[in-house]
N, C-alpha and C positions, 0 to 999 in steps of 0.2 A: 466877420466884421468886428474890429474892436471898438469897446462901449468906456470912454472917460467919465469917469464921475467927476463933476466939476462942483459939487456942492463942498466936495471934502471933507464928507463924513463917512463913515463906514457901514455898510449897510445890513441889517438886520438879521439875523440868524434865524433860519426857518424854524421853528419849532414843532417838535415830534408830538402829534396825537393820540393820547393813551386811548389803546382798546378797550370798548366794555368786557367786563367778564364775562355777564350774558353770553354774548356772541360764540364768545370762547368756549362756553359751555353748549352752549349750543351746537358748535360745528364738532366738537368732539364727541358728543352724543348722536348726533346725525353720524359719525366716521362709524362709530361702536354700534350702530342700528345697523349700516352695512355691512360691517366687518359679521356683525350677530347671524343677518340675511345670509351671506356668502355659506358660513360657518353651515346652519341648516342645510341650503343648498345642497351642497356639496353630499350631507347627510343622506339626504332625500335621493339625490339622483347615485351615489352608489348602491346604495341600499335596493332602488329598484331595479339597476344594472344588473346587482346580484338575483335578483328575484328573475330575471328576464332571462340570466343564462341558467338557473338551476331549471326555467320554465322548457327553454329549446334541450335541453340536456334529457330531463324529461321526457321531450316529444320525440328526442331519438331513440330514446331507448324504448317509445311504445312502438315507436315503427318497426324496430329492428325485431321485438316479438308478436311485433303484425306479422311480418315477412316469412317469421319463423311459422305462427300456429297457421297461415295459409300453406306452406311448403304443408307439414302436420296433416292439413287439411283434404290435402291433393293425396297425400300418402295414403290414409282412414280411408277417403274414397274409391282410389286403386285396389285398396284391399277387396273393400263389400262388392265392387265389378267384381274380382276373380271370384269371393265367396259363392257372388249369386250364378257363378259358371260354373263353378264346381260343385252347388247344390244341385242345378238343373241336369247335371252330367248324374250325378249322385242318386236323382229321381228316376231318370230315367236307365239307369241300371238295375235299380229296385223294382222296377214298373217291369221290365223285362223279364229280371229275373224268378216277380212273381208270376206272370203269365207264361212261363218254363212251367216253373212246377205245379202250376194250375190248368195247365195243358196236359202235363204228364200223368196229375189226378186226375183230370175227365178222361184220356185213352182209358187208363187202368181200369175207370169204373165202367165205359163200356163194352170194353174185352171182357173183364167179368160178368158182362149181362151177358153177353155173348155166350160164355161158353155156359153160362146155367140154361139157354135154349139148344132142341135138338135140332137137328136137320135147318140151320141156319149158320151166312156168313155174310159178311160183310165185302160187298167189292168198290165202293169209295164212302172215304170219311173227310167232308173240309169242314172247316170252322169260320164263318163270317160274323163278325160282329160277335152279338150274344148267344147265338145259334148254331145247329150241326145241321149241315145237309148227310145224310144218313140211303145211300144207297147197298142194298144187298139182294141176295139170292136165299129163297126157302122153300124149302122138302113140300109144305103148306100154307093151306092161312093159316090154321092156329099157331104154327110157330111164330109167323109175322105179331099176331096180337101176343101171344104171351113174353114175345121180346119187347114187345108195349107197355106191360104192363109190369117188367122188369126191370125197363129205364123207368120207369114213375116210382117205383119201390126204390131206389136208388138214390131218392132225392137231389140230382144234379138239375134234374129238367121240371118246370115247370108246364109247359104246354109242347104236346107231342102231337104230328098233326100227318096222316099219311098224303101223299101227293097221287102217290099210284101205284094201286099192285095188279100186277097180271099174270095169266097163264105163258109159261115160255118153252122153245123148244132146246134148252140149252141142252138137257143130256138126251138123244131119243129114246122111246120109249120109259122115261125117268119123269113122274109128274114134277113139273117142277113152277117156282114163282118169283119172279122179280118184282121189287116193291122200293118204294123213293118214300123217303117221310121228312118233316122237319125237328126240329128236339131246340125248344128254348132254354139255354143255362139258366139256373137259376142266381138270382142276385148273390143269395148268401149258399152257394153250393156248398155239399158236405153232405156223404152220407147216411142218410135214415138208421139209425137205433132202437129198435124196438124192446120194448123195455116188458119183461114178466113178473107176474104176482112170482111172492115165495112161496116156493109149496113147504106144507107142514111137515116136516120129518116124520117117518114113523113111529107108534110109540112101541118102544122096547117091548117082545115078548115077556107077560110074568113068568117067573120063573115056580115051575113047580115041583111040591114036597118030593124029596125023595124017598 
């Protein structure tokens, strides 16, 4: 639509509104409050970024010697099983190997009772438990008690206990006696030492004047 001005004058020139400065300062210092904001921002959250990956960095590397001192752990483990199997094997070769030579001293010590009685022999010897089952043959009784009384000198046995003796026809016309007894080991076997005064030396003949 065109507009004729019919009064034929010319018509006013808008005139421009000066800006307060106020404002001016204002919106400039609000820009520089944000720009200040962002600026920290920006500070704040790399900073924790960093904080966050040196934290998972961290947590891998305690995992990875989690992982490690459990493997460690399983190994230490592994070992004290074998230890404690190699102990038990270790015991019980000791344990055996004592009751060897703790067998071979109780035979020894009563073969040697043995042969210090006469007209006596042995025809079975077991060992149960802490005890001798003790079967033999003797010429008499007194050989029987003085083989008695030669295991007690002996210090192996504690309690000696006979089962039964009797008259047998084993040789004819030969008296003879079969006898069973028991003989309890003693805890701390070992044999008996008897121990003598010193006897005084003689004194020197004086020697006389020529």
């Amino acid at each position: 639509m065109i507009r004729i001005n019919l009064l034929g004058q010319a018509r006013p020139k808008a005139t421009k509104q000066a800006v307060p400065l106020e404002s001016t300062l204002q919106v400039l210092l609000g820009l520089a409050a944000v720009a200040v904001a962002c600026v920290v921002l920006a500070v704040v959250y790399f900073s924790q970024k960093r904080q966050l990956d040196e934290t998972n960095t961290r947590i891998h590397q305690l995992q990875a010697e989690k992982a490690s001192l459990q493997q460690i752990k399983q190994d230490v483990d592994r070992f004290e099983s074998q230890k404690s199997i190699l102990q038990q094997r270790i015991d019980v070769i000791e344990t055996l190997q004592k009751n060897r030579s703790g067998g071979q001293d109780l035979l020894r010590t009563v073969a040697n009772t043995v042969v210090r009685v006469d007209s006596l022999w042995l025809t079975s010897l077991t060992r149960t438990a802490g005890a001798l089952e003790i079967d033999g043959e003797a010429g008499s009784i007194n050989s029987v008690a003085n083989f008695i009384t030669e295991l007690k000198r002996s210090g192996y046995f504690d309690k000696i206990e006979i089962k039964d003796a009797k008259e047998n026809d084993l040789v004819p016309g030969v008296e003879t006696y079969s006898f069973s007894m028991t003989a309890e080991v003693a805890s701390a076997a070992g044999p008996k030492t008897e121990t003598t005064g010193a006897k005084n030396p003689p004194a020197p003949a004086a020697k006389g004047r020529s």
